[in-house]
C-alpha positions, 0 to 999 in steps of 0.5 A, a space after each residue: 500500500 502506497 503512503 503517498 497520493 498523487 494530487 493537482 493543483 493550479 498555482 499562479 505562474 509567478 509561483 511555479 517559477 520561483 518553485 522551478 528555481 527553488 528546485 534547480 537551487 536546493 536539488 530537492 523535486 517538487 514534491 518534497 517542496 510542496 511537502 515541506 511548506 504544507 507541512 509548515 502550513 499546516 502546523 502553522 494553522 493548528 498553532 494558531 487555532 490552538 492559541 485562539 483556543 487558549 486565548 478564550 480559556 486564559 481570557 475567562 481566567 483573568 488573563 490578558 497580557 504577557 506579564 498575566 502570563 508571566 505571573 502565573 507562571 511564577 505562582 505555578 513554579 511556586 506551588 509545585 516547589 512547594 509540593 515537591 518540598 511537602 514530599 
């Protein structure tokens, strides 16, 4: 059983071109180019639905800056340094 699937796309012109000399520069095929950056695409798309996500659960916490996060932070290292030391 094959672990790949061959698909078409239409890109514009200007793309397949920067593509074709991405190819000749880096000696990879198409493919594994096209791999690549879908990958990083859709790794950056789930990071961001999970940090919407977070931001509506940090948001209902009272959590709405970096230094809210940075306290917080704080606090949990605190308590789990006192659990650690309760043992």
């Amino acid at each position: 059983m094959r672990n790949t699937q061959a698909i078409s796309v239409t890109i514009p012109v200007e793309l397949a071109e920067k593509l074709s000399k991405m190819q000749d520069e880096r000696k990879k095929n198409y493919s594994s180019i096209v791999t690549e950056a879908l990958n990083q695409y859709i790794l950056k798309e789930e990071i961001a639905d999970i940090r919407k996500s977070m931001s509506a659960s940090a948001m209902k916490a009272g959590i709405f800056t970096e230094e809210d996060v940075i306290k917080v932070v704080h606090e949990v290292r605190k308590s789990v340094k006192k659990l650690k030391n309760h043992r």
